[in-house]
SEMIDO-832368 format. One line per field, with one value per atom (N, C-alpha, C, O, CB): residue number from 0; atom name; z, x, y. Coordinates in pm, whole numbers, always signed. Glycine has a CB too. Layout:
N
n: (NUM,...)
atom: (CA,...)
w: (Z,...)
u: (X,...)
v: (Y,...)
***
This chain:
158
n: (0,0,0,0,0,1,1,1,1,1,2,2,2,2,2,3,3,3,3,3,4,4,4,4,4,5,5,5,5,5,6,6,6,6,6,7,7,7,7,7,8,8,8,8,8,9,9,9,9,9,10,10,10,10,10,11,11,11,11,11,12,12,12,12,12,13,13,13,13,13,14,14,14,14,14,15,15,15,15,15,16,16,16,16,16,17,17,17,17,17,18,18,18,18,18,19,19,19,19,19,20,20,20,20,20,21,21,21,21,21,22,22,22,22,22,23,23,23,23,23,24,24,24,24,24,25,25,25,25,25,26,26,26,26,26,27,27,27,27,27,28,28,28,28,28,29,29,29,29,29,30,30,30,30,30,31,31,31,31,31,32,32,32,32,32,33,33,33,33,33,34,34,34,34,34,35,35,35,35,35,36,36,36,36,36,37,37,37,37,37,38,38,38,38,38,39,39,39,39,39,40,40,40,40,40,41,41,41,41,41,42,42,42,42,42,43,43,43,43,43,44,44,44,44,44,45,45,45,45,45,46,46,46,46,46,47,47,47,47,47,48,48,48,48,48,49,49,49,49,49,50,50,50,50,50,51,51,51,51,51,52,52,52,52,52,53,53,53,53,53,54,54,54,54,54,55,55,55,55,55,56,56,56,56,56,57,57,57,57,57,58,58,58,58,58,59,59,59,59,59,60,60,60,60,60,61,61,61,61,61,62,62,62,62,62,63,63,63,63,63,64,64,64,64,64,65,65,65,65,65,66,66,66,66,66,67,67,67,67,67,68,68,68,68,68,69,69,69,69,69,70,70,70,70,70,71,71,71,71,71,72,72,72,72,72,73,73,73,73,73,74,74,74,74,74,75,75,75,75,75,76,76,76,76,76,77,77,77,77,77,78,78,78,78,78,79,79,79,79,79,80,80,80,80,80,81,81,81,81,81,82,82,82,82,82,83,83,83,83,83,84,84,84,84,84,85,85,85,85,85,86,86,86,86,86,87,87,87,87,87,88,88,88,88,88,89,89,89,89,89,90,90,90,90,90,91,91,91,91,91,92,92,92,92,92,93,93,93,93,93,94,94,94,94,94,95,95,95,95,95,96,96,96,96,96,97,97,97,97,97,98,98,98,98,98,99,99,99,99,99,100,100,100,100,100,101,101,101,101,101,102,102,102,102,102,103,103,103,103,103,104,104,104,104,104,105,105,105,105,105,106,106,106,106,106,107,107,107,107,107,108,108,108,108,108,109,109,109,109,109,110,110,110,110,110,111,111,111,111,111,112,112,112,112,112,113,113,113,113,113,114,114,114,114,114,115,115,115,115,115,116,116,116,116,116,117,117,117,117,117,118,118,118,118,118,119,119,119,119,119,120,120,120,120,120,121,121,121,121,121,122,122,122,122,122,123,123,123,123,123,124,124,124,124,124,125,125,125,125,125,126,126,126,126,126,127,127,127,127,127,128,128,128,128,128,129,129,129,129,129,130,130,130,130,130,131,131,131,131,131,132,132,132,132,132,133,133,133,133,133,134,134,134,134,134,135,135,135,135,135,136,136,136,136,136,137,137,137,137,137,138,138,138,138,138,139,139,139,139,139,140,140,140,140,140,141,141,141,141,141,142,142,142,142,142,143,143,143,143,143,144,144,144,144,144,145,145,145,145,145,146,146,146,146,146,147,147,147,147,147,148,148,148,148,148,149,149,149,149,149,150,150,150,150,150,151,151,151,151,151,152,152,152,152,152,153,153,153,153,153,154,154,154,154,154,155,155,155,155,155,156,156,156,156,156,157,157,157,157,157)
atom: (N,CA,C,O,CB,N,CA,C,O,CB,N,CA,C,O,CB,N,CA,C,O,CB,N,CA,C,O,CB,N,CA,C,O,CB,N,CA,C,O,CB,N,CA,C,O,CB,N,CA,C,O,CB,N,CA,C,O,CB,N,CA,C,O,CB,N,CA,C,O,CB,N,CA,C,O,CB,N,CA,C,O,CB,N,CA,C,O,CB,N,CA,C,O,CB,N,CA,C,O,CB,N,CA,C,O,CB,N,CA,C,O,CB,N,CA,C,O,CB,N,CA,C,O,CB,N,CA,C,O,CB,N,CA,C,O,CB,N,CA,C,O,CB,N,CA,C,O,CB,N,CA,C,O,CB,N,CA,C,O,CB,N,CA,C,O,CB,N,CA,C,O,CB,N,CA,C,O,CB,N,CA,C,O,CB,N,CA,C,O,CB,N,CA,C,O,CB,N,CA,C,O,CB,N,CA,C,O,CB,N,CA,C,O,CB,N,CA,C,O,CB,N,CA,C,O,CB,N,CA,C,O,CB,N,CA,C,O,CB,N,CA,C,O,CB,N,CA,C,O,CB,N,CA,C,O,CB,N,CA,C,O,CB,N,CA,C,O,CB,N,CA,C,O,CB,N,CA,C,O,CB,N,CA,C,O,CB,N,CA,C,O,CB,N,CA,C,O,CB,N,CA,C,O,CB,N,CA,C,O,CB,N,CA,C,O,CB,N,CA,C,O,CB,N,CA,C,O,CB,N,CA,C,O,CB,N,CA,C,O,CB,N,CA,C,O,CB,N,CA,C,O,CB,N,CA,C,O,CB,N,CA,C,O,CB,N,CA,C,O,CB,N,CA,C,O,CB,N,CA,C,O,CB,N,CA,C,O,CB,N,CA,C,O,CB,N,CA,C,O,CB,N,CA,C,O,CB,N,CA,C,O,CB,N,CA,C,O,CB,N,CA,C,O,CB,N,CA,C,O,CB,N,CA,C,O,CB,N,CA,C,O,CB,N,CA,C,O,CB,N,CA,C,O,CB,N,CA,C,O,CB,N,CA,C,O,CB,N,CA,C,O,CB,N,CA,C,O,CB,N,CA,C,O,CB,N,CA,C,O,CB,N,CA,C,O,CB,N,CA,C,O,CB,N,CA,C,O,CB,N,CA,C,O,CB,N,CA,C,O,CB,N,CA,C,O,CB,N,CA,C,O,CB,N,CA,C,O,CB,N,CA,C,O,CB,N,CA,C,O,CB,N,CA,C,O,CB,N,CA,C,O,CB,N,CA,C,O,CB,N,CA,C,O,CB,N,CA,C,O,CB,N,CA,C,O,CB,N,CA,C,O,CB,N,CA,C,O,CB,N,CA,C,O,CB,N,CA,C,O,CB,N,CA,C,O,CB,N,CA,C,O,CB,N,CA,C,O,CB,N,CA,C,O,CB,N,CA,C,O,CB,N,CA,C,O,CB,N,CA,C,O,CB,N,CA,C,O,CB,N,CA,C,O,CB,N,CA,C,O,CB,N,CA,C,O,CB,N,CA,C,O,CB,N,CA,C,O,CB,N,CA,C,O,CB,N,CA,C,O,CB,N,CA,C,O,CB,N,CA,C,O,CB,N,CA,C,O,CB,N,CA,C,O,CB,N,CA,C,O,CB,N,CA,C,O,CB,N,CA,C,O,CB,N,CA,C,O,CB,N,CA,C,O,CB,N,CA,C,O,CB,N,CA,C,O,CB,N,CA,C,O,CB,N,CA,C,O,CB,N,CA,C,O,CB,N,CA,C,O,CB,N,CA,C,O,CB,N,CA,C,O,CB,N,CA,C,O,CB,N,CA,C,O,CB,N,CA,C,O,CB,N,CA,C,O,CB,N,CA,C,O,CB,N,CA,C,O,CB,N,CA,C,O,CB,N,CA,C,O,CB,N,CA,C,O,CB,N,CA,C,O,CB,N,CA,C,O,CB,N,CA,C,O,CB,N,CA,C,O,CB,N,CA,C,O,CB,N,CA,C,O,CB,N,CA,C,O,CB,N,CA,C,O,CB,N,CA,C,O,CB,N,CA,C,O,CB,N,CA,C,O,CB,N,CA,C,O,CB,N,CA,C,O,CB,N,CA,C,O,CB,N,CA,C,O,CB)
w: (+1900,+1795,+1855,+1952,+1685,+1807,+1804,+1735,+1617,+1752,+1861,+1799,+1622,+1540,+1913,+1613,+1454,+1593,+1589,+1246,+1658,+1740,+1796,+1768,+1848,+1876,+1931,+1849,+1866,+1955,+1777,+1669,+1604,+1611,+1566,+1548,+1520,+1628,+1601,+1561,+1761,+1861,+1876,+1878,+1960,+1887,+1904,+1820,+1845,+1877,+1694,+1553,+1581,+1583,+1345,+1588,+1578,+1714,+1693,+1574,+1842,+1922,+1920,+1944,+1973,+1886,+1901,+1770,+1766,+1918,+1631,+1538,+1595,+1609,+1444,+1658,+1724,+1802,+1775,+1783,+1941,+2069,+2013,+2109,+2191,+1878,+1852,+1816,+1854,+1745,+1740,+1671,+1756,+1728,+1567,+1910,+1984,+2094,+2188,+2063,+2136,+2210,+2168,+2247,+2196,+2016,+1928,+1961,+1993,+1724,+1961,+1986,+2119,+2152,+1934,+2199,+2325,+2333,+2358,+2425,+2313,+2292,+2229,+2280,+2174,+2082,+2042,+2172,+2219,+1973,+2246,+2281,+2405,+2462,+2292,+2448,+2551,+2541,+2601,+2576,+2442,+2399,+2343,+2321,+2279,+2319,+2253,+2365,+2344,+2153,+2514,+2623,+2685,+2716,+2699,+2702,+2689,+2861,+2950,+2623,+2890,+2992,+3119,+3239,+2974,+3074,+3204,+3239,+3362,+3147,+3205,+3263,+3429,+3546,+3134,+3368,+3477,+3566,+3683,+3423,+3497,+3594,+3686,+3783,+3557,+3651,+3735,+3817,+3917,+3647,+3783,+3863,+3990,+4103,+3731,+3992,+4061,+4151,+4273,+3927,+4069,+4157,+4278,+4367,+4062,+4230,+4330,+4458,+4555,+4235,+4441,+4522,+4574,+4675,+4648,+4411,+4361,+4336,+4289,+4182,+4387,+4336,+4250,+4208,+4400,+4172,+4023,+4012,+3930,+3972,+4103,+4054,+4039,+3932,+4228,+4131,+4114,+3990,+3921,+4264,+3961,+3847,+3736,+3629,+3841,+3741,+3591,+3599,+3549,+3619,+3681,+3682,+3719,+3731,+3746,+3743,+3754,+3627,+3582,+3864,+3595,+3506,+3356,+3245,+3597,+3391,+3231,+3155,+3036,+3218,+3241,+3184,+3118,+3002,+3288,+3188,+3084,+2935,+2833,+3180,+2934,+2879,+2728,+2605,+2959,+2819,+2732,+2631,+2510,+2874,+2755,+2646,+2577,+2459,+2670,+2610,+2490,+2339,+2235,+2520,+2365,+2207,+2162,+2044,+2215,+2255,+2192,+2166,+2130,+2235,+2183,+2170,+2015,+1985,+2210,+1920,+1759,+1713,+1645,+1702,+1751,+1685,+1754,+1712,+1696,+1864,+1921,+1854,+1840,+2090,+1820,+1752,+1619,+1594,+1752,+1513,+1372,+1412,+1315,+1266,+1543,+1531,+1564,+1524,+1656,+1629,+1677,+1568,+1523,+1798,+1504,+1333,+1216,+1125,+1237,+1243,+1142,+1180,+1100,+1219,+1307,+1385,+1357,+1316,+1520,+1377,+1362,+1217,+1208,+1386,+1103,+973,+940,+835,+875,+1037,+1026,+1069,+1009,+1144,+1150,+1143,+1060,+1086,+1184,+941,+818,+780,+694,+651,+845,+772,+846,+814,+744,+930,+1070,+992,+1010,+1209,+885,+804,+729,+709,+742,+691,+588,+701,+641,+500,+826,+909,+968,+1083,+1036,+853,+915,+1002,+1018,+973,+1081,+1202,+1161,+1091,+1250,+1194,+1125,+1225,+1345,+1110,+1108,+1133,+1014,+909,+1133,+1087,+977,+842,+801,+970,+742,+631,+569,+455,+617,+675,+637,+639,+559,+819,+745,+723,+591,+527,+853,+556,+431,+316,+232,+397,+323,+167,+206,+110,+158,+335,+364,+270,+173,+515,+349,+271,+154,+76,+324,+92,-61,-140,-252,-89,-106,-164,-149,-249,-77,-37,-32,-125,-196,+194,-93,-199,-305,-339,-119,-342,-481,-500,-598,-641,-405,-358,-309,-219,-290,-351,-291,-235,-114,-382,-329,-308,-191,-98,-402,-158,-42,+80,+151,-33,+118,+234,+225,+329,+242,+114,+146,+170,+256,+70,+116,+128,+321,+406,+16,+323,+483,+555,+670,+532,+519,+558,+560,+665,+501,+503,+472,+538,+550,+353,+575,+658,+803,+865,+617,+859,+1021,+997,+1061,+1049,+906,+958,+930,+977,+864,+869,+857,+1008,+1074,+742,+1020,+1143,+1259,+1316,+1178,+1287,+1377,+1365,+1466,+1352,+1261,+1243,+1270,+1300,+1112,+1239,+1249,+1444,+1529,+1136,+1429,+1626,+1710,+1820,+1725,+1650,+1695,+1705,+1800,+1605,+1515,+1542,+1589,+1600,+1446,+1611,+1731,+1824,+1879,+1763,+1912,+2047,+2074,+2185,+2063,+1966,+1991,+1957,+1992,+1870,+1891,+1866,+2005,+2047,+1711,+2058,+2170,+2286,+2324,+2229,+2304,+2397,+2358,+2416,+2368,+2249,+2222,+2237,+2234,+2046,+2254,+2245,+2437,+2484,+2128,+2508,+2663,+2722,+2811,+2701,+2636,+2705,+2646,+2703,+2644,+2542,+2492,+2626,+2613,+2379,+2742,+2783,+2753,+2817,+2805,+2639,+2566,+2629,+2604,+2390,+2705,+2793,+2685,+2705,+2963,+2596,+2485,+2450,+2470,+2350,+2394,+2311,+2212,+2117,+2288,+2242,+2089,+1947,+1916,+2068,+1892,+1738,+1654,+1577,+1650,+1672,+1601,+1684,+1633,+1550,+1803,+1863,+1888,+1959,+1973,+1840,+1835,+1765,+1686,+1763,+1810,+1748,+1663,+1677,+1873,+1545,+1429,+1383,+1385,+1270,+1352,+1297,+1204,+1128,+1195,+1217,+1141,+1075,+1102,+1286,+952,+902,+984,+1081,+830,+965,+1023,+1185,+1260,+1005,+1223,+1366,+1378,+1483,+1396,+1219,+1218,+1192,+1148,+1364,+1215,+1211,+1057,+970,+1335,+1066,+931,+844,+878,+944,+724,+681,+644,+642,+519,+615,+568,+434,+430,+526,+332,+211,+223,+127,+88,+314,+280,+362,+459,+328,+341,+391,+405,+328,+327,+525,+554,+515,+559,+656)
u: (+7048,+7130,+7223,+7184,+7042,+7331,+7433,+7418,+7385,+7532,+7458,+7426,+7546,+7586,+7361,+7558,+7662,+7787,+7904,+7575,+7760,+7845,+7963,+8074,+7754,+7866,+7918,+8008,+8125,+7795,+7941,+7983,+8111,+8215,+7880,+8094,+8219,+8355,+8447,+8155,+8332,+8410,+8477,+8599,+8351,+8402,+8428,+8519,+8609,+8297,+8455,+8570,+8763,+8864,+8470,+8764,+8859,+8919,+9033,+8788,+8881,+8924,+8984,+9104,+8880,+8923,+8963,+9036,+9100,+8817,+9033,+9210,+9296,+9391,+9259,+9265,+9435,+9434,+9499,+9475,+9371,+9429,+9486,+9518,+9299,+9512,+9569,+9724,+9837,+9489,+9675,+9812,+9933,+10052,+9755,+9823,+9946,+9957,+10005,+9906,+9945,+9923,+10079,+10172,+9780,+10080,+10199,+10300,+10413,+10142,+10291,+10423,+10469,+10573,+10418,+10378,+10424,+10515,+10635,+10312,+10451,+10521,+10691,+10798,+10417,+10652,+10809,+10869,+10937,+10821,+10820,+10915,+10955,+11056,+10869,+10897,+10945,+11035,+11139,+10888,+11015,+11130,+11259,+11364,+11073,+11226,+11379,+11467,+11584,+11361,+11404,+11462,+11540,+11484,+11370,+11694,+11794,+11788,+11821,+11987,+11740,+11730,+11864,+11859,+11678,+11931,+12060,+11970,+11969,+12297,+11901,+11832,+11762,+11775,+11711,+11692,+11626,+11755,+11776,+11544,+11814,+11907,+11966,+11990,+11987,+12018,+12092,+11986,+12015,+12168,+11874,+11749,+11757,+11775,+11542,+11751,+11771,+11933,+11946,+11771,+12025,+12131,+12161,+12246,+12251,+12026,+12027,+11910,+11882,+11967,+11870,+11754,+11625,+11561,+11820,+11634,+11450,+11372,+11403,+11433,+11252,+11142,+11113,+11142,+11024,+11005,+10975,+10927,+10979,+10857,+10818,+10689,+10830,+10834,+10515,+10922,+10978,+11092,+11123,+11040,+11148,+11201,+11130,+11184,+11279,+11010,+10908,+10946,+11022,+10666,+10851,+10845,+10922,+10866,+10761,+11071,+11141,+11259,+11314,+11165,+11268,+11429,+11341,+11380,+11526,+11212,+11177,+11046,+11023,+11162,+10958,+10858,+10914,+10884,+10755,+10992,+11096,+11136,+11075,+11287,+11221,+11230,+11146,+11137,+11257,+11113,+10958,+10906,+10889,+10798,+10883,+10786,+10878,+10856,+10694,+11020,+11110,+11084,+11061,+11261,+11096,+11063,+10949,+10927,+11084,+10856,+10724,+10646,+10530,+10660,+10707,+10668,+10632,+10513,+10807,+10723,+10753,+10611,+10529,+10897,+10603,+10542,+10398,+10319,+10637,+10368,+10222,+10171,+10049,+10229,+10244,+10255,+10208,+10110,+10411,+10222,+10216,+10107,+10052,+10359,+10061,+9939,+9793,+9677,+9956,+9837,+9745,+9734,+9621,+9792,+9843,+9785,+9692,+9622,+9929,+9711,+9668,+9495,+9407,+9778,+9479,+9351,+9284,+9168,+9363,+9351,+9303,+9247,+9144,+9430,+9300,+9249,+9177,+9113,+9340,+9172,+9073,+8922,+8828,+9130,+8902,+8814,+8706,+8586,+8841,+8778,+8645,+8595,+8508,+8702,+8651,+8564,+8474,+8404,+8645,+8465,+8318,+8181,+8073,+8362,+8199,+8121,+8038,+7917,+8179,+8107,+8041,+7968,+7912,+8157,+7925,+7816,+7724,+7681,+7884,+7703,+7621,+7664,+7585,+7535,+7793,+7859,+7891,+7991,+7990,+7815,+7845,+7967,+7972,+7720,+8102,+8222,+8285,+8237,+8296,+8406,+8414,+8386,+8280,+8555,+8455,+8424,+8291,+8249,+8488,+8238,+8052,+7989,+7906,+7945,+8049,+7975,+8026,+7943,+7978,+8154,+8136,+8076,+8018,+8225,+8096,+8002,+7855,+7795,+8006,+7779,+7680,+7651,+7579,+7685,+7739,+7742,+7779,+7692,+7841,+7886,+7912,+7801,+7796,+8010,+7708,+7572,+7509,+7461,+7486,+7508,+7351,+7405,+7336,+7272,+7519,+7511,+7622,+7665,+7507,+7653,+7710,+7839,+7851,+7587,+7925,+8044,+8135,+8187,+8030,+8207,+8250,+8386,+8410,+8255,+8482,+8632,+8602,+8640,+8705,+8514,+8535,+8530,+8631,+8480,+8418,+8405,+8495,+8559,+8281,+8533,+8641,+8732,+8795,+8674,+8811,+8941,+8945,+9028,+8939,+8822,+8816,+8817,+8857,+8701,+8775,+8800,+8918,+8952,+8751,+9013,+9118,+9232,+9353,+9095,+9157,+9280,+9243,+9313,+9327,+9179,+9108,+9242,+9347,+8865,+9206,+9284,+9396,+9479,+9254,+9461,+9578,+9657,+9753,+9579,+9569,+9608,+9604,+9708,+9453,+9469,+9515,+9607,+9672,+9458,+9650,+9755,+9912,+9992,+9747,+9933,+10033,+10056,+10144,+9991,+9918,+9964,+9998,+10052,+9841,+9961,+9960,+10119,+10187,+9868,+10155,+10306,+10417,+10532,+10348,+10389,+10444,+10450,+10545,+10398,+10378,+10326,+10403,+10449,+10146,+10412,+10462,+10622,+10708,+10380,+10658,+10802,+10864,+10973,+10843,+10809,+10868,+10861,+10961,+10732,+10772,+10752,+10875,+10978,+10617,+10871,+10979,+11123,+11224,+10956,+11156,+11268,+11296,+11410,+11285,+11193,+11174,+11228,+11308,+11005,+11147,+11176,+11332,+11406,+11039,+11358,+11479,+11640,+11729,+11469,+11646,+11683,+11780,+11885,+11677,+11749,+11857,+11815,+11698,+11863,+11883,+11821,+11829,+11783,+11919,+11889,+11894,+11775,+11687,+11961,+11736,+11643,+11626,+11701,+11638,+11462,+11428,+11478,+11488,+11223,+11499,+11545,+11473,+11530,+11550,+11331,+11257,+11186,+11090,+11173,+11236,+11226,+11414,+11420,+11138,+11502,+11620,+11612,+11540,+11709,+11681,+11722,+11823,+11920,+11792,+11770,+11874,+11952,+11898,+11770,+12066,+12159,+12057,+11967,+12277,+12075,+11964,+12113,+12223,+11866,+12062,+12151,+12269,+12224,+12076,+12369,+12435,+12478,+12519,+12366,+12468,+12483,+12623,+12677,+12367,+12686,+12828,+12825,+12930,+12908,+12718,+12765,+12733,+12653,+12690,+12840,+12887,+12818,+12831,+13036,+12742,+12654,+12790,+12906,+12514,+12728,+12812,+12907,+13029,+12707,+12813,+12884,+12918,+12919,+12802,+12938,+13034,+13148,+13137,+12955,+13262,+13383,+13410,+13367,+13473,+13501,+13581,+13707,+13743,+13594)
v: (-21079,-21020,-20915,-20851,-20959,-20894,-20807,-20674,-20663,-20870,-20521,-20470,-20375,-20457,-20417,-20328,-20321,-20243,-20280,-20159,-20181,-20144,-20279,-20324,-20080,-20297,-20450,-20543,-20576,-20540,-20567,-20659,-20621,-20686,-20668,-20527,-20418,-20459,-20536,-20232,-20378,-20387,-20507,-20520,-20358,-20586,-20765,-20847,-20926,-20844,-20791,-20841,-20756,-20827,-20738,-20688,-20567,-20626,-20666,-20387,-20644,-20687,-20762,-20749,-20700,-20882,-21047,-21077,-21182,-21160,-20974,-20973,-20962,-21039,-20874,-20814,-20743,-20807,-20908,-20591,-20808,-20892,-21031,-21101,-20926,-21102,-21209,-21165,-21193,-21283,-21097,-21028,-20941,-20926,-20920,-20874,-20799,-20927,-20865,-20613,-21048,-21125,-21189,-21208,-21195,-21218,-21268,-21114,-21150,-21304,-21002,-20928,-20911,-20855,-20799,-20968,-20969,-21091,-21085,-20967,-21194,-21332,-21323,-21355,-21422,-21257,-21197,-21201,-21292,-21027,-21046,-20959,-21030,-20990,-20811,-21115,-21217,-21267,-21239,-21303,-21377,-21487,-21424,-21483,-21589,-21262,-21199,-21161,-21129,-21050,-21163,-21152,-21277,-21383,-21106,-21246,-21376,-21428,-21350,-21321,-21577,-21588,-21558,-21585,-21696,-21521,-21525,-21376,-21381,-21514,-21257,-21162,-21246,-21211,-21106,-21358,-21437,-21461,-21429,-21584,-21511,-21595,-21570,-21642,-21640,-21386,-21278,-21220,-21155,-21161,-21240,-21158,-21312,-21266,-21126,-21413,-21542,-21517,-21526,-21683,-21489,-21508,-21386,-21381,-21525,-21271,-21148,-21203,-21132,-20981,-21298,-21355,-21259,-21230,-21412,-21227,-21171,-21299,-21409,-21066,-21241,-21363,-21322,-21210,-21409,-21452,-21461,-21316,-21241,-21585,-21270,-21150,-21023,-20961,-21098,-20997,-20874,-20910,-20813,-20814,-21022,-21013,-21018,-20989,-21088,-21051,-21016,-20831,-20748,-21067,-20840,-20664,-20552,-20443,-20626,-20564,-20499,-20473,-20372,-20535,-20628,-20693,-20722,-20687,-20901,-20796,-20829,-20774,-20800,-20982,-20691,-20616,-20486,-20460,-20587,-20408,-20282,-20355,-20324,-20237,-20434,-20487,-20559,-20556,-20515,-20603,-20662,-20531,-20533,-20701,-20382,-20314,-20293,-20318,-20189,-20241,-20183,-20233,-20171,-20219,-20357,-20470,-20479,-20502,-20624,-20460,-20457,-20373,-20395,-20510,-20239,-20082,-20096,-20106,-19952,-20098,-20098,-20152,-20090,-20210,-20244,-20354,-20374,-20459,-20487,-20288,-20243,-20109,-20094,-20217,-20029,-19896,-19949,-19877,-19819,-20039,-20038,-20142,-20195,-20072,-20187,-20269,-20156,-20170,-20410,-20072,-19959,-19882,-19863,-19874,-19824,-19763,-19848,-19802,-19736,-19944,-20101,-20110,-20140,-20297,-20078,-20075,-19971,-19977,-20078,-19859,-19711,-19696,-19629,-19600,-19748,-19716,-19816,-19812,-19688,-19948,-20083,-20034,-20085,-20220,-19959,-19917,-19866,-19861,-19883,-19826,-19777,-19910,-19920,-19684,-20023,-20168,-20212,-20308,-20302,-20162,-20131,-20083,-20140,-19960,-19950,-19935,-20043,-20031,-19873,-20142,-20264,-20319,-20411,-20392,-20330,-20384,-20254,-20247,-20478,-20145,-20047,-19953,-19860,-20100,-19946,-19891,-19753,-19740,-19974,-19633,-19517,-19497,-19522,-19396,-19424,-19395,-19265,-19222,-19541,-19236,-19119,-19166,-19119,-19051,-19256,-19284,-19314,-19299,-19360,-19360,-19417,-19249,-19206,-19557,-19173,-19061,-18973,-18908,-18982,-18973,-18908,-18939,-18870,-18887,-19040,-19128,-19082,-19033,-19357,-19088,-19052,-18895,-18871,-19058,-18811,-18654,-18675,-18636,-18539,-18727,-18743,-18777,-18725,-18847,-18856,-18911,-18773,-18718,-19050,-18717,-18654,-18485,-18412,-18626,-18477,-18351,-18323,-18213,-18219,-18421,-18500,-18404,-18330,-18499,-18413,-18344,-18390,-18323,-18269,-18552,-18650,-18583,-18589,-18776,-18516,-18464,-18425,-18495,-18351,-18283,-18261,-18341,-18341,-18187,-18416,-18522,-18615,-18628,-18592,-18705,-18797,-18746,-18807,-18880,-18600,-18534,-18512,-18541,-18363,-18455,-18432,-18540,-18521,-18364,-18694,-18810,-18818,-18762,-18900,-18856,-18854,-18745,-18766,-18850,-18622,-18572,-18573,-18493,-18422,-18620,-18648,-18783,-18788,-18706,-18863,-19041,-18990,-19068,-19215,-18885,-18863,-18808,-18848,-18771,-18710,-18583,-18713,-18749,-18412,-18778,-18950,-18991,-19020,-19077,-19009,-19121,-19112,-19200,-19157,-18927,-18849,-18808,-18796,-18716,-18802,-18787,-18894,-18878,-18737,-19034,-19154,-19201,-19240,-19238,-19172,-19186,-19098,-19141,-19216,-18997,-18898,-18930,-18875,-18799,-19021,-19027,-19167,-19195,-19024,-19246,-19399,-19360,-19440,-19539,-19240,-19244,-19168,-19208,-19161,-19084,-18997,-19173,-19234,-18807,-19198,-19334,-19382,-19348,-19447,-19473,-19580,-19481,-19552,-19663,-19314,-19287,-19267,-19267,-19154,-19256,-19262,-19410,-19437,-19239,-19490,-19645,-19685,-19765,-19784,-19624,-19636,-19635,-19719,-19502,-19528,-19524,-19420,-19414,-19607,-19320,-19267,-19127,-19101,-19290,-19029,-18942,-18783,-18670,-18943,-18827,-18697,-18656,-18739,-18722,-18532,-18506,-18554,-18573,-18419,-18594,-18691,-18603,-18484,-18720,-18715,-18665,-18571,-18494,-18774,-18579,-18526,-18394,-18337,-18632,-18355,-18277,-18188,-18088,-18349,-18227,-18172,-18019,-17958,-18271,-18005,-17825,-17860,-17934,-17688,-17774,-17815,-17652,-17542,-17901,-17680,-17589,-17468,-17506,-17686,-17387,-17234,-17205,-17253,-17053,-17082,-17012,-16917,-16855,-16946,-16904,-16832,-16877,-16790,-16719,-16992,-17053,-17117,-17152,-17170,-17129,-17139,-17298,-17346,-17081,-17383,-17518,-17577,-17543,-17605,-17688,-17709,-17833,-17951,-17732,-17790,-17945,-18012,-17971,-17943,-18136,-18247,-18192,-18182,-18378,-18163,-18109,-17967,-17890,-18127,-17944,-17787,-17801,-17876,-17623,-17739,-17736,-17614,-17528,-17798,-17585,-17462,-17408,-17299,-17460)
***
């Protein structure tokens, strides 16, 4: 027998590894072969034109779409609970039962997968703005216009 750990792990695995297996695949076929072709007419072999010309590449496209499979996973996890697998959610219901105070433990459930989920997509947006190639400061790390700095919103005029 399997233990609820295991079992757990195994299921969750063998979804996603189907599902990011398919965004890799995407992000392949969205790569236009003359990349190969020019990597061929520079007389690179296959291994350094994979990994020089079409693995960058590759992750660029498949960053997006590994990111919303890793959040999809991250909150898939409270269904680990339904085979016994104590996890944050199994443990609040645990405390919610034992001292009949559900708001608080699920609320605190609920902001752990949040505060996860919020660092997760921070972390996949600074990435995807790195692989981007775009050497500016990320957007969401930009310095924005303060009061009195002279610069002008959209709707106001001088």
């Amino acid at each position: 027998t399997l233990s609820p750990f295991i079992a757990g792990t195994l299921a969750l695995a063998l979804c996603f590894g189907a599902y990011a297996t398919e965004v890799f695949r995407g992000a392949l076929l969205s790569i236009p072969p003359g990349q190969k072709e020019a990597g061929q007419a520079l007389g690179l072999s296959n291994a350094w034109i994979f990994w020089r010309i079409t693995l960058p590449q590759l992750w660029r496209v498949a960053l997006p779409g590994l990111g919303n499979l890793y959040l999809i996973l991250l909150k898939d996890t409270a269904l680990v609970s339904l085979i016994s697998l104590e996890e944050v959610m199994r443990k609040a219901q645990v405390a919610a039962n034992a001292t009949k105070e559900p708001f608080t433990f699920y609320f605190m459930a609920a902001l752990i997968y949040l505060t996860m989920t919020f660092i997760v997509t921070r972390a996949f947006k600074l990435a995807e703005h790195l692989l981007s190639g775009d050497r500016r400061q990320p957007p969401s790390l930009a310095a924005r216009p303060g009061p009195g700095s002279g610069a002008v919103s959209p709707g106001e005029a001088k």
